[in-house]
C-alpha positions, 0 to 999 in steps of 0.5 A: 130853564125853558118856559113852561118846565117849572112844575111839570117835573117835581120830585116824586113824579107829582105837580100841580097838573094831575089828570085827577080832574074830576072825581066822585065822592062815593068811597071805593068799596073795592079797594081795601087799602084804598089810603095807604100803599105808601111803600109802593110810590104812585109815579104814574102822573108823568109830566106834561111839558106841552100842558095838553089837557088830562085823559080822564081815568075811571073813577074807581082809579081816580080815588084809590089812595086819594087819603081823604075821599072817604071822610065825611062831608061838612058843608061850609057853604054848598048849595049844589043848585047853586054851584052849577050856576056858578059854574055856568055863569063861569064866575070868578072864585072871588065873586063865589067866596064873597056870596059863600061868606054871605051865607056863612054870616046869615046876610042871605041864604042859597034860595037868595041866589038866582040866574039873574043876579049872577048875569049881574055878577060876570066878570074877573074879580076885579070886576065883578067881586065887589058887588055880591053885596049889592046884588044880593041884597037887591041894591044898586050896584057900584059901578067900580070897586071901593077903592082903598081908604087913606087918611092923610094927617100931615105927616102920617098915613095909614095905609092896608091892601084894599079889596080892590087889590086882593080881587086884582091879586084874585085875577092874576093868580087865576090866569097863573094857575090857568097857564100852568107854568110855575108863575105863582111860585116866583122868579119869573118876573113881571106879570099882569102890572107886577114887577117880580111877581109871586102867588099865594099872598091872600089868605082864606080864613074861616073861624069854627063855631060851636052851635047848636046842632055841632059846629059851623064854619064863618068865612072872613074877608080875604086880606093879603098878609103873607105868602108861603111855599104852600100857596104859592105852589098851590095857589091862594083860592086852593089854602083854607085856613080855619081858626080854632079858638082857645075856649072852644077847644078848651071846652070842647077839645076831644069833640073838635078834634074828632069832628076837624079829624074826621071831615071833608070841608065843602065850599061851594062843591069844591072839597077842602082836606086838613093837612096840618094844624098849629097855633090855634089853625087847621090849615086845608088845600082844595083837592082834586074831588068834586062834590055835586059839581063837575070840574071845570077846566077853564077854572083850571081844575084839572091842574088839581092834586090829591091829598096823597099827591101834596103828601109825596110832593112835600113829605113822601111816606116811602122816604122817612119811614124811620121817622116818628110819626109826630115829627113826621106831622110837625114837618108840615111847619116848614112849608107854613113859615112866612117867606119870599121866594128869591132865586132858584137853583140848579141841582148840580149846584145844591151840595149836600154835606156832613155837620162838623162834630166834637172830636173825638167822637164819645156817643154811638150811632147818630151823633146827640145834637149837643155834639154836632157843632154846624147844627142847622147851619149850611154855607151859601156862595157870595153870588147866591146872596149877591143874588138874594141882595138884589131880588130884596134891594138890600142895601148890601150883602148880607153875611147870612140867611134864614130859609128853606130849600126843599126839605131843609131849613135853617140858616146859611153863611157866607163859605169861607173859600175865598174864590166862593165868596165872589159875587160872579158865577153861578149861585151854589149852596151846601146844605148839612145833615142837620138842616135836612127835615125831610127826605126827598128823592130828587129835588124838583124846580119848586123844591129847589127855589130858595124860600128867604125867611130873613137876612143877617141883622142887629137890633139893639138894645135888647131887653131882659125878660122874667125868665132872664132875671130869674136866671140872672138873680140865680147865678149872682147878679145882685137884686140892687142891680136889677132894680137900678137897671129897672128904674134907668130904664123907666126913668128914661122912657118917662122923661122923654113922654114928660118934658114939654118945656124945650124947644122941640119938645114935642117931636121928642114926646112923639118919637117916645110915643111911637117907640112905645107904640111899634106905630111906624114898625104896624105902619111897615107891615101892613104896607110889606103885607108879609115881607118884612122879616125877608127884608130885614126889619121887625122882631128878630126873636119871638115873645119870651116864653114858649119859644124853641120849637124848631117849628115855631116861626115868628110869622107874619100872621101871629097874634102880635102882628094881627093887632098891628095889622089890624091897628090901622083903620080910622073911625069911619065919620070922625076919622079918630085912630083907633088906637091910643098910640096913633090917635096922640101922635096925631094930636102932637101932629096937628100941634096940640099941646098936652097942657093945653088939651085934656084929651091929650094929656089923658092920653099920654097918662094912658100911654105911660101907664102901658110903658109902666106896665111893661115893665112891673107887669112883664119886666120888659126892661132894657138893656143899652149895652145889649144887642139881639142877632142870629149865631153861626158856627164858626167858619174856619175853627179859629175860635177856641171854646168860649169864645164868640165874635161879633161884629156889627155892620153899624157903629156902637157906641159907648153909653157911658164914655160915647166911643163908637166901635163895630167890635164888642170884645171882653167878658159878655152874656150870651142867652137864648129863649126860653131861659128857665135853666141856670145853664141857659145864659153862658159868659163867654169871652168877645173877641176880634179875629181878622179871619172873620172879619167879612161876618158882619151882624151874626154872633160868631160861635165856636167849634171847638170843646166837648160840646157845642156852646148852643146846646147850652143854651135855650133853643132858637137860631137868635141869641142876646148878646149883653155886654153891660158891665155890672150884669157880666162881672157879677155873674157865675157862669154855672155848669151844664143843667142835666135832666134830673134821674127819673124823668123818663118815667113821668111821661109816657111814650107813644112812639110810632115811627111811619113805618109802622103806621102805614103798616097799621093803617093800611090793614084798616078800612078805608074810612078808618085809614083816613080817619087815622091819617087825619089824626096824625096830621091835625097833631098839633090841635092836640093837649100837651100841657105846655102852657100849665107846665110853664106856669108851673116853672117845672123846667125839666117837664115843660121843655120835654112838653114843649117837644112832644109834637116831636117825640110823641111823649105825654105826661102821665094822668097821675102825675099831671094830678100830683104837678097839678095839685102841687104847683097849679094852685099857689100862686107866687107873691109877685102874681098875687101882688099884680092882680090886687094892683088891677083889682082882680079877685084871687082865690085861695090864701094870700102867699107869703113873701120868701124872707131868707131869700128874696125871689127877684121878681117879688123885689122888682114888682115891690119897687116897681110898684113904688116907682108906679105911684112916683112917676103917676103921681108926678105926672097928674101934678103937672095938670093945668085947671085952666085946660080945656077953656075955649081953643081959639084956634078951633073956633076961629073959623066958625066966629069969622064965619059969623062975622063975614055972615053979618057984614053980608046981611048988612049989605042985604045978602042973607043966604050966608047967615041962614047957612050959618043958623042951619049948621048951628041947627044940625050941630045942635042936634048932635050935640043933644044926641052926644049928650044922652049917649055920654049920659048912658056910658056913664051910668052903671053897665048892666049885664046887657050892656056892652062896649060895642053897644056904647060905642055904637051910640057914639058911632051914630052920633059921629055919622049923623054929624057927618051928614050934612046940614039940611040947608033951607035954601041955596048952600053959599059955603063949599062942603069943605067949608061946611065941614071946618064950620060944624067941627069949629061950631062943635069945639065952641060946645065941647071938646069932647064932643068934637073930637068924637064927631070931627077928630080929622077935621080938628086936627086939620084946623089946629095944623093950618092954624100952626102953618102946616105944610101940604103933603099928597098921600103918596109922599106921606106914605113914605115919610120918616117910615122906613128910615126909622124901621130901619133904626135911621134918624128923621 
């Protein structure tokens, strides 16, 4: 492709390089459909291959059909004064987000802001961006970023992108945006001192907050954690990601969602419009309006769109017109899933293809999806992947991919030509019907980048999940087995964290810690920041519950991946992890032994009681002949109806008899998630056929039989494969669940297709139009009773719940009330049973127990709680009352110290010993403060008391021991010293307290003490990490 083509020729005529460059805010009385004229598709922004800049139009021009422009304004942070001078001093965006984000946290107001202060502000982001605090609070300003902050112990590191990276990614991006030319969206190599560069990996966030007078906006830092299609294409500065949080729009759900469907969000004169909303966010993009400001073309704004311009760019009205229009909204998703840009491919060599179907056919029209036997699965040619395997560097080919290509997404497999399977010649790819979301009228250069979500891969063991156990009980696998798979399991895990008395001992006892804790897999994805799914490592299916949604992506930015993200700071004075997991296997590091430190053994007790809870409480129980990867429909239908393939590109082996082999044949279970229908776990038979032997790590599915063998099953590309031979002989492969007659009629049925609404809303006035619109794109912040549906375990409903985004179907008020009523109140045994366990109160009678037929999960909480109280009670026999007398290897420092000390004042030399007195003197100090803080935390909490508040105390204690000592005279010994000294003082006075003033100095002693071996950070980075994301040994 020439350089500079990429963007200025996408698909219904729009890119990111509109001559919308400047607009008012004033709505176009003059025009009566001035949202909607969608069947008449605006192709009057013609490419600009020599990016020369706009031709303003006239404004009335410039807002007609813009979709947004007659919203009400909502200020974030604006301040019009304000935004002329940031416009004048031509500061970085990054510099203007952080002196916003300061006003939205009430650390300074817009009077704050002055000339001068900005003349101090100038510069890139890089450089300027990280003194806004300094300057406006009227402080010094650092003279370089803060740059980012490493803990090396050992072996361990921690590492995040500093703010120095993401205002240096702020740079790069900006100068891409500026030069117009597709750079952000990847593929076009180095850039500004990154190799293979790509945009749209810092993420904007804000969380709504309910206040006094209505709603306010806090703006949080940016971080880099993931890209996706959206902000590469747009850019990062141009995605605003809001944060609704369950509470607020549980107590206040109709008023948020007319204020959020109602508004345009002002950020210092630039306006923000919502396009979507899932899983708790609002996500907006900058458009091209401007309020009290002029656009400014060095800050590329003149490469601005619309609204309506992303609208016929990602998701043109015109074309999927016969869509409903709440899966039209859902559609929004594709572009939101996290991914990675890799190659790009010609047009002529992206073929579109017709899904394979049951023969002969039995249905009319659009052939049902359990008929379609390819569904959501294209073919890809072996240069593509050779491609895809080089731009990731993987260690070899994959058979498959999970991605998105324009307005497709699902997975592609290796084509079974063998003259397509070569790595040489131009990169191709065959999309299916089944795979296309949306329609596109000509795919353009963005549209036709593939988007890698994840490769092909394995990951094993598997483990069952209450809904699974359910299923397993239901169809004949005994209790008894259940309930020794669930003690083998704990048996093992507890042995490992429990046997102290061989000779390696405690390396065992740390990779059990790490395993419980995901610690190295939280290392992995914050160093990646959003690549680790694309490049083959962490979870391949999401949590047990809510899973298949076809739009529901395990992303990188989900509740489970922010807590491992967000898992790797320190405290900031004693440099003590703030998990349990990492701060024990920093002890273990640094060679303490739990029998010999209190404060270990605590914690391992703490960290075997989480493993204990994950399987009574949420029956997380492993399976070892299990193994979890993605399904492809077979290739060449050699398959006959019940049987799969698998073969792993790694040896398995036998548990039992330890033969290694790469096939799994025989009798198996395979099972999808959610699993709340007896139909939803299938034994079928393994095979090994030599036709599908260059499918490594897929599970092979067969294309033959009345239906496909997927539709069985739960939703969701990943399946679990169990080959456990008392799970798979006891098992009753039960019949096809149908939904029960009637059904239909307990829901209600909103159906409108985009036709219809664009006829609709275009016979509203403007304000209304786009008020309208708003409500159909912000669809996913709207009630569908899916989460008190799935705790009702009403299967039938919380499934159709589950696709009302979709379908546009709701439960009806009065039978809501009767479920409600029914099911809402009565809590199963095995519930009632765990809360009394965590002594919560229940409201309402105690249940009973089914007697005739014992429910599973009643059985397993009972004997889970038994196996609770044997291993706990096991565990505290093993305490020492001798720990926790003096560590000699911590004090040994501060007592040579004395010593040396004494023999220099022998020989006259007193400075030495009055540094000594000092030191005391200052650990004294805050030893007294760390005892009234100790003394406060332990009295009983009164409605004002907070953990912060305790921990704060703490804090202060740990900052005032950090300081360092006020000498009397000239200082003999070297910081370093100094802080050996005090931390070894602080051991001889309390272990407590010196762990929780000088954790990382503690750990050092002990390790030197052990002979430690010295490691610089970047070596630390990489140790052991990535040889175990990726399940190799040390």
């Amino acid at each position: 492709m020439p350089d500079g083509s990429r963007r200025v020729a996408d698909s219904a005529g729009f890119t990111p390089a509109r001559s919308e460059h400047t607009r008012t805010l004033e709505p176009d009385h003059h025009s009566p459909s001035s949202m909607l004229s969608l069947m008449e598709v605006d192709f009057e922004i013609k490419a600009r291959r020599n990016h020369a800049l706009p031709t303003p139009r006239k404004a009335s021009e410039r807002r007609k059909n813009d979709f947004s422009s007659d919203l009400e304004p909502f200020y974030i942070a604006h301040c019009e004064r304000a935004s002329n001078l940031f416009d004048a001093c031509n500061l970085a965006w990054g510099t203007i987000y952080e002196i916003a984000r300061g006003v939205t946290k009430g650390q300074w107001n817009w009077s704050s802001v002055t000339r001068e202060k900005l003349d101090r502000l100038l510069g890139t982001n890089a450089e300027a961006a990280h003194k806004v605090s300094a300057v406006m609070q009227g402080r010094e300003a650092p003279r370089s970023p803060v740059s980012e902050v490493w803990y090396v112990s050992i072996v361990s590191y921690h590492f995040t992108p500093s703010l120095r990276q993401i205002r240096a990614e702020y740079d790069r991006e900006q100068v891409a945006i500026v030069e117009n030319k597709g750079r952000g969206l990847g593929g076009m190599g180095l850039w500004k001192g990154k190799d293979a560069w790509y945009g749209g990996r810092i993420q904007q966030v804000g969380r709504l907050q309910r206040v006094q007078a209505g709603f306010s906006v806090q703006l949080e830092k940016p971080e880099i954690r993931r890209s996706h299609r959206f902000s590469r294409f747009l850019g990062s500065r141009r995605i605003l990601q809001i944060k609704v949080p369950d509470d607020l729009l549980y107590k206040h759900g109709d008023e948020v969602r007319v204020f959020l469907g109602s508004s345009r969000f002002v950020l210092c004169g630039r306006v923000f419009v919502p396009f979507h909303a899932k899983e708790g966010s609002m996500y907006m993009m900058e458009t091209n309006q401007d309020y009290e400001r002029t656009a400014s073309l060095l800050d590329g704004d003149q490469f601005r769109i619309s609204l309506k311009g992303f609208v016929d760019w990602h998701n043109p009205f015109h074309l999927n017109s016969n869509q409903p229009i709440s899966k039209w909204s859902t559609r929004w998703a594709l572009g939101l899933s996290t991914s990675v840009p890799t190659l790009e491919f010609g047009a002529d060599n992206i073929i579109f293809i017709e899904d394979e179907c049951v023969t002969p056919q039995d249905w009319t029209g659009k052939a049902p999806a359990e008929k379609v036997l390819t569904d959501g699965c294209g073919w890809i040619n072996g240069s593509a992947l050779t491609q895809i395997m080089r731009i990731m560097k993987y260690d070899s080919r994959p058979t498959a991919v999970q991605g998105r290509i324009g307005g497709s997404k699902g997975m592609w497999i290796l084509h079974p030509e063998p003259l397509e399977q070569v790595a040489d010649g131009p990169a191709k790819i065959w999309v299916r019907e089944s795979q296309t979301k949306i329609k596109l009228n000509q795919l353009g250069p963005s549209q036709r980048i593939f988007d890698l979500l994840a490769p092909s891969r394995v990951t094993c063991p598997s483990r069952l999940s209450a809904q699974l156990l359910i299923n397993l009980s239901h169809n004949g696998v005994p209790h008894q087995v259940l309930k020794e798979l669930m003690a083998l399991g704990l048996k093992d895990e507890i042995h490992q964290l429990t046997d102290w008395d061989q000779p390696h001992s405690m390396v065992v006892v740390w990779k059990a810690i790490e395993r419980a804790g995901h610690v190295i897999m939280g290392r992995v994805r914050r160093q990646l920041a959003g690549q680790a799914r694309a490049l083959g490592l962490g979870q391949l299916r999401p949590a047990d519950g809510q899973a298949g949604d076809e739009e529901k992506e395990l992303d990188d930015d989900d509740d489970e991946a922010t807590q491992l993200l967000d898992a790797s700071s320190h405290k900031q004075y004693s440099g003590q992890p703030l998990t349990l997991h990492e701060s024990a296997l920093e002890l273990l590091q640094a060679s303490f032994h739990p029998l010999k430190l209190d404060l270990l053994f605590n914690k391992l007790e703490s960290i075997l009681t989480l493993v204990l809870d994950d399987y009574v409480e949420k029956f997380h129980i492993p399976v070892s002949e299990s193994c979890e990867a993605y399904i492809i429909p077979d290739p060449y239908g050699v398959l006959e109806e019940g049987e799969i393939h698998f073969r792993s590109s790694e040896m398995i082996t036998n548990p039992t008899t330890g033969a290694q082999s790469d096939i799994i044949t025989g009798y198996v279970l395979v099972s999808r998630s959610p699993t709340r229908l007896p139909s939803d776990v299938q034994k079928v038979k393994a095979v090994s056929h030599p036709k599908l032997s260059n499918y490594f790590d897929v599970i092979v599915f067969p294309i033959k039989g009345t239906q496909s063998l997927a539709s069985y099953l739960g939703g969701g590309d990943t399946v679990m494969l169990t080959w456990c031979k008392a799970l798979v002989e006891n098992f009753r492969s039960p019949p096809l669940t149908k939904a029960p007659e009637g059904l239909k009629q307990e829901f209600e049925r909103e159906v409108e297709y985009v036709r219809d609404f664009d006829k609709r809303a275009s016979k509203l006035p403007p304000k209304q139009a786009q008020q309208a619109f708003q409500k159909v794109l912000l669809l996913g912040l709207a009630e569908t009773r899916v989460g008190l549906y799935s705790k009702f375990h009403d299967a039938a409903v919380f499934t159709t719940c589950l696709d009302a985004s979709k379908t546009g179907l709701r439960v009806k008020i009065p039978v809501f009330d009767r479920d409600r009523q029914q099911w809402g109140s009565n809590k199963p045994w095995y519930s009632w049973k765990l809360e009394q366990a965590k002594a919560i109160k229940s409201n309402g009678q105690t249940p009973s127990k089914r007697q005739a037929a014992p429910f599973i999960l009643d059985v397993l909480v009972e004997e889970g709680e038994k196996l609770r109280k044997q291993f706990l009670g096991d565990y505290r026999k093993l305490k020492d009352t001798r720990r926790d007398m003096e560590d000699c290897d911590l004090t040994k420092p501060w007592h040579a110290a004395k010593s040396k000390a004494a023999q220099a004042q022998a020989a006259g030399i007193h400075g030495f010993a009055e540094n000594l007195k000092d030191i005391e003197n200052h650990v004294r100090a805050s030893w007294c403060a760390f005892q009234r803080a100790a003394a406060r935390s332990s009295t009983k909490a009164g409605p004002s008391d907070s953990t912060s508040t305790k921990d704060g105390a703490f804090a202060e204690v740990a900052r005032d021991f950090a300081r360092c000592p006020a000498f009397r005279g000239f200082q003999y010994f070297s910081d370093e010293d100094v802080r050996t000294l005090k931390a070894s003082l602080a051991a001889s006075k309390s272990l407590r307290f010196a762990f929780s003033a000088a954790f990382q100095e503690l750990c050092a002693i002990k390790a030197r003490a052990a002979g430690n071996v010295a490691f610089t950070h970047q070596f630390a980075q990489f140790i052991r990490t990535f040889s175990q994301a990726r399940g190799g040994d040390d």
